[in-house]
C-alpha positions as CSV (number, residue, x, y, z in Angstrom):
1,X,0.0,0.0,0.0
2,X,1.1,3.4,-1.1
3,X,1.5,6.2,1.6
4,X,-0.8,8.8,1.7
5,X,0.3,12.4,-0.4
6,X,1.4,14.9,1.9
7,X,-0.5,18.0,0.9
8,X,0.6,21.8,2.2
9,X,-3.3,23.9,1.3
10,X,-2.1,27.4,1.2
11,X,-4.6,30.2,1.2
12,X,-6.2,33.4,2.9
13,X,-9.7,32.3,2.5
14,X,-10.3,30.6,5.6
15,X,-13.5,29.2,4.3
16,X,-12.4,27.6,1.0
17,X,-9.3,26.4,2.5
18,X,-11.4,24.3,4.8
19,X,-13.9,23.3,1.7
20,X,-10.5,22.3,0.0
21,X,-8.9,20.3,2.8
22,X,-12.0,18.9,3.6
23,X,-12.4,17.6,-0.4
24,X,-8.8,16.6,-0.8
25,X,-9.4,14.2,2.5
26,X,-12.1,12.8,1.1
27,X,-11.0,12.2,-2.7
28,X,-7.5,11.0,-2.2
29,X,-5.5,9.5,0.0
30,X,-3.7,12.1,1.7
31,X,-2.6,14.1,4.6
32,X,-3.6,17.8,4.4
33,X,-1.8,20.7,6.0
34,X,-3.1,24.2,5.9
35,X,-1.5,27.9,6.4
36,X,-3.4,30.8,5.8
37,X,-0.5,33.1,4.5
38,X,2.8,32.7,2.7
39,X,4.7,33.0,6.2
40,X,2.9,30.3,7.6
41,X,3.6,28.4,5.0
42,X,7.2,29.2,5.5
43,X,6.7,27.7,8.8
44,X,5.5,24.3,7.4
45,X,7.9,23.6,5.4
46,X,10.6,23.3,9.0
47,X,7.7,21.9,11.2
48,X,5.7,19.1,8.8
49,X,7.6,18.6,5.3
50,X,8.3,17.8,3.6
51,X,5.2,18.0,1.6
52,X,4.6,15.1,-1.6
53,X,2.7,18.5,-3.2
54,X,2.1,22.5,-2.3
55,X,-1.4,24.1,-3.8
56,X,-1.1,27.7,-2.8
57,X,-3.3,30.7,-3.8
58,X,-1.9,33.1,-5.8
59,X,-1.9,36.6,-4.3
60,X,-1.8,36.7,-0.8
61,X,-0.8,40.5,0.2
62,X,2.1,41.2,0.3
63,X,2.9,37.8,-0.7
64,X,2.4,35.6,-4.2
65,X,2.6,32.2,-4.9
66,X,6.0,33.2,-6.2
67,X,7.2,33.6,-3.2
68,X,5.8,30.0,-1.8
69,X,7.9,28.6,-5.2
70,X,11.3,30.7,-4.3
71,X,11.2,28.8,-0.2
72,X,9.5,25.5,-1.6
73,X,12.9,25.1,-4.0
74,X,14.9,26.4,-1.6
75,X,13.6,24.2,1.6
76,X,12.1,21.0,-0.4
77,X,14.2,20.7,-3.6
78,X,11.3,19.7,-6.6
79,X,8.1,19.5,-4.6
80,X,5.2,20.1,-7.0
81,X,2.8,23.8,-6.9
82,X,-0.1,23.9,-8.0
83,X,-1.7,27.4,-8.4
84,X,-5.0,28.0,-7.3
85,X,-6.7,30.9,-8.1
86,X,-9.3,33.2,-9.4
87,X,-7.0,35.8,-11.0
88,X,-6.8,35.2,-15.0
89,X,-3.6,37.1,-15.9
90,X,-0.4,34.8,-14.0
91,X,2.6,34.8,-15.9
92,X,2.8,31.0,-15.5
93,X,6.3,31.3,-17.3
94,X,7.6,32.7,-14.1
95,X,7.3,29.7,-12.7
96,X,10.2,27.0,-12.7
97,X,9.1,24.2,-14.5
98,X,10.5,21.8,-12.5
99,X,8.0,22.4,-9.5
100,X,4.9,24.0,-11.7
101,X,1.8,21.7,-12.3
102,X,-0.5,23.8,-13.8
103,X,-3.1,26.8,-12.8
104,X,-6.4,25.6,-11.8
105,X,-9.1,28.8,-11.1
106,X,-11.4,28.7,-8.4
107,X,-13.0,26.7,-6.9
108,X,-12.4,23.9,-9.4
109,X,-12.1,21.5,-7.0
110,X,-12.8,18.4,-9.9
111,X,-10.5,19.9,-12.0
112,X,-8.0,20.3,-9.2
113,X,-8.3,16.4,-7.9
114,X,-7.9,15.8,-12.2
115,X,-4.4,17.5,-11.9
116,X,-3.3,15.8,-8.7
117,X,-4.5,12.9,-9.8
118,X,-2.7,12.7,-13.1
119,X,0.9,13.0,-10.8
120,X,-0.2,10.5,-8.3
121,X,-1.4,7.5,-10.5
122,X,-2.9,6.1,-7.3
123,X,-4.6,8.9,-5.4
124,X,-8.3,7.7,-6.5
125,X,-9.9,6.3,-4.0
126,X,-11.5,2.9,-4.8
């Protein structure tokens, strides 16, 4: 039996970050962690990674999910980011290839298991 995906949930919206953990526990077979700002999620990386896979809102003021990407490589070598968010104009080719999965707007919580999904051939549940 596989072990269960390590997932860091990273957004300001308390709300939908609870709707997201709360999905992701029930779809796949994984362990969620939430932060509710970038420096919190800078604090998870040292207390509970590493992390199998980061999904991180985009803008979080005065932080972006840039900045999540520049201490993910930096702390967890090539652990995956998924951007999730409802802004339509992301330079995605900011992004280091290496660690980007793909952009998935909000809420898209289907197309978001899709994406994970497709990386971890045996996150559906059965």
């Amino acid at each position: 039996m596989k072990s269960p995906i390590r997932i860091l949930l990273v957004d300001d919206d308390l709300n939908l970050l609870q709707t997201l953990s709360d999905y992701l526990k029930h779809r796949l077979l994984s362990i969620v962690y939430m932060a509710h700002s970038a420096p919190e999620a800078f604090a998870q990386f040292d207390l509970n990674g590493p992390f199998d896979l980061v999904i991180s809102d985009f803008q979080m003021t005065p932080h972006s999910a840039y900045d999540i990407e520049d201490s993910l490589r930096r702390k967890q070598g090539k652990t995956p980011l998924i951007v999730h968010s409802s802004l339509t104009d992301i330079d995605e080719s900011r992004f280091h290839p290496d660690h980007f999965m793909g952009l998935v707007p909000k809420p898209g919580h289907r197309e978001l298991f899709d994406l994970i999904a497709e990386r971890f051939t045996y996150a559906k549940k059965t």
